[in-house]
N, C-alpha and C positions, 0 to 999 in steps of 0.2 A: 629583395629589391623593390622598386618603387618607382610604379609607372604612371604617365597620364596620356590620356586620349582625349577624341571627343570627337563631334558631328559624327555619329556614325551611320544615322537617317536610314537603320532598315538593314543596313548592307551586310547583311548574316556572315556569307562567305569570306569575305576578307576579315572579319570581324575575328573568326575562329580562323582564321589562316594567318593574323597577327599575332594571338595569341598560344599557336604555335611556334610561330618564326623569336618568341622571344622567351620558349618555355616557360610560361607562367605557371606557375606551381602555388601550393596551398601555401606554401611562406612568403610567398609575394602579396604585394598591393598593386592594387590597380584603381586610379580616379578615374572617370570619365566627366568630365565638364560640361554636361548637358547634350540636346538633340538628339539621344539615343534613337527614338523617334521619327514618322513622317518621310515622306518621300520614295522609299528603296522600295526592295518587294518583303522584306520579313521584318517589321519594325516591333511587332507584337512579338517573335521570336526573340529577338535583340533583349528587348526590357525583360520579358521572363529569364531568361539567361541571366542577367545584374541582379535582377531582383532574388535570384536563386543563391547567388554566390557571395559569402558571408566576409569574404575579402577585394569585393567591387562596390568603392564608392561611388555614388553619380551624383550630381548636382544638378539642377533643374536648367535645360536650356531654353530661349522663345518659343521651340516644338512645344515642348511637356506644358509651358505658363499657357498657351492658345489650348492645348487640351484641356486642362484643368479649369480655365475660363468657360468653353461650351457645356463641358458638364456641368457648374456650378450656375451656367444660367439656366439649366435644363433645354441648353441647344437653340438660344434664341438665337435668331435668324440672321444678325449681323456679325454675333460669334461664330457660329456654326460656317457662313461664308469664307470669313478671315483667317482661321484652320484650315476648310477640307479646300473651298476652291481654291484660295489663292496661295496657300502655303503648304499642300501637298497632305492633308490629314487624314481624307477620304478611305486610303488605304490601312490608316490605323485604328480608327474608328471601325471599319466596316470588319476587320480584324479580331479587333477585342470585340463587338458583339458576336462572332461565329466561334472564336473560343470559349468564350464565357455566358454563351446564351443559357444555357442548363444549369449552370453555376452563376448567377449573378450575385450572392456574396463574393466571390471569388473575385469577380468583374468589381465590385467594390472594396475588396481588399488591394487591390493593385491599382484603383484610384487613389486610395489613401493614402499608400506605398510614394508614389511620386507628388501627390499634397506635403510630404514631409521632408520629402528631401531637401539640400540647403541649396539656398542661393551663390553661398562662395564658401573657401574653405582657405582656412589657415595649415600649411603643411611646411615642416622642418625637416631636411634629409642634409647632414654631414654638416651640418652648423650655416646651410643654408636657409632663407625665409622666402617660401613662394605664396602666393597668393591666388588661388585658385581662383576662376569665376568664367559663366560662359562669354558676354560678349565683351564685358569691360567694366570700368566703374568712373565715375565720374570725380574730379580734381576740388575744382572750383566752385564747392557748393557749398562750402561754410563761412560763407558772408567775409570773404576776403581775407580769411586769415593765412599770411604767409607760412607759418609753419603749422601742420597737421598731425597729430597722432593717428596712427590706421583705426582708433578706435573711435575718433571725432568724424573720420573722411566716410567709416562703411556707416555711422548712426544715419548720414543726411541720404544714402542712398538708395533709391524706388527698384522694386523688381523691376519697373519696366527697364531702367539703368542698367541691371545687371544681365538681364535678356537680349536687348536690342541695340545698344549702342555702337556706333562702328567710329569712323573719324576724329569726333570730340573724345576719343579715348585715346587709341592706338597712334596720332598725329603728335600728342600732346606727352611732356613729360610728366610720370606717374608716381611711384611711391620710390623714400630715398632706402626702407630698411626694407622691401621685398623684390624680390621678382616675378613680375603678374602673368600667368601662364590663363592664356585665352582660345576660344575657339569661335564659332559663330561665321566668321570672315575666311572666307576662302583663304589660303594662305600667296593664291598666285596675285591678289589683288594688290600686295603687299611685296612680293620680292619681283612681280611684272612676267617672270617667266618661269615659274618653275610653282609644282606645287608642295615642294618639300616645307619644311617647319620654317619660318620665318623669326628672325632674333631682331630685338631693334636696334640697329649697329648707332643710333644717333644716340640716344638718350638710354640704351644699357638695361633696361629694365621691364623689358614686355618679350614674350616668346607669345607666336599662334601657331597651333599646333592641328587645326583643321585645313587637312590637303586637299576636301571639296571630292571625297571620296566618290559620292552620290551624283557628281556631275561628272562623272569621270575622270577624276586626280586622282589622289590616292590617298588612303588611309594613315596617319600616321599615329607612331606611339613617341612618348618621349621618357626615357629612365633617367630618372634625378640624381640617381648617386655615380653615377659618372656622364653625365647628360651622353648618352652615346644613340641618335635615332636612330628611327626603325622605319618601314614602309612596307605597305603594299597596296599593289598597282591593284586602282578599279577595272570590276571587269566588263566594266562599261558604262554609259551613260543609264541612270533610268527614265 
């Protein structure tokens, strides 16, 4: 079977209590679309977990690109702000250097580890095309051309695009041969009350699959081959 997640920001417990609730086993797959990361109380547990498990993909969310940006400036001061104050870092940071202070290769191997991961991911389950990506991807960047191949639409697109994007993505009609499975956006911002998985009933071709676990919604997972979700309830705000 053939699962996707994402924003899990930390959240350990529900994190292994989803992965219970849907028996994941060694023949299974699991994506996760980014922000493994940040915010929750065990973020550094979270990534060693994916990074351990040889049938968990992840792809880079806004969290992991703000990480990857202060180390690669060696923590200058407007990076280092823009991660830990303002976007919940502090505790992953502070994390990875108490696990890997004795091992700093180790602390540089699981830098690398999330340096490599993709920014989106092409997956096919029962002759369907989904389009993995954490926040969205952008339409209208190939100088007006009415029709796009997905291989012209992802050349013109900036990580910051596939990180950050909200609105100009999920507002707007997206690709005609996939369906783009997102996360990054709470899902209640989108269906107004509820923070289960969100479909896009207008234009048919975007799923968000981030229930804002970290804020108190909830976790969700979503299986491809018979789309049947899953949930579980946070067990609180952090």
């Amino acid at each position: 079977m053939t699962y996707v997640m994402s924003d899990i920001h930390g959240c350990y417990d529900e994190y292994l209590s989803m992965l219970e609730k849907i028996s994941f086993s060694d023949s299974d797959t699991l994506y996760i679309v980014g922000d493994v990361i940040d915010r929750g109380k065990e973020p550094v547990m979270c990534l060693l977990e994916v990074m351990a498990a040889p049938n968990i993909h992840m792809l880079i969310g806004n969290h992991e690109h703000m990480m990857l940006t202060a180390f690669a400036s060696d923590f200058a001061a407007d990076d280092l702000e823009h991660w830990c104050e303002q976007n919940g870092g502090t505790i992953t940071l502070t994390q990875l250097h108490s696990a890997f202070e004795p091992s700093p290769e180790k602390l540089g191997k699981t830098i690398s580890y999330v340096a490599d991961l993709p920014y989106y991911l092409e997956v096919e389950v029962n002759d369907k095309k989904y389009l993995l990506v954490h926040a969205g991807i952008r339409i209208n960047k190939s100088r007006g051309k009415s029709q796009q191949t997905l291989e012209e639409i992802l050349k013109v697109q900036t990580q910051m695009d596939m990180v950050w994007m909200r609105e100009e993505f999920y507002d707007r009609k997206a690709l005609p041969t996939h369906t783009i499975i997102f996360g990054h956006t709470p899902s209640i911002y989108l269906n107004r009350s509820s923070f289960g998985i969100w479909h896009d009933k207008r234009h048919k071709d975007k799923i968000c699959i981030d229930g804002g676990c970290v804020y108190g919604g909830k976790l969700n997972c979503l299986r491809l081959d018979d789309m049947e979700e899953f949930s579980v309830d946070s067990s609180g705000r952090r």
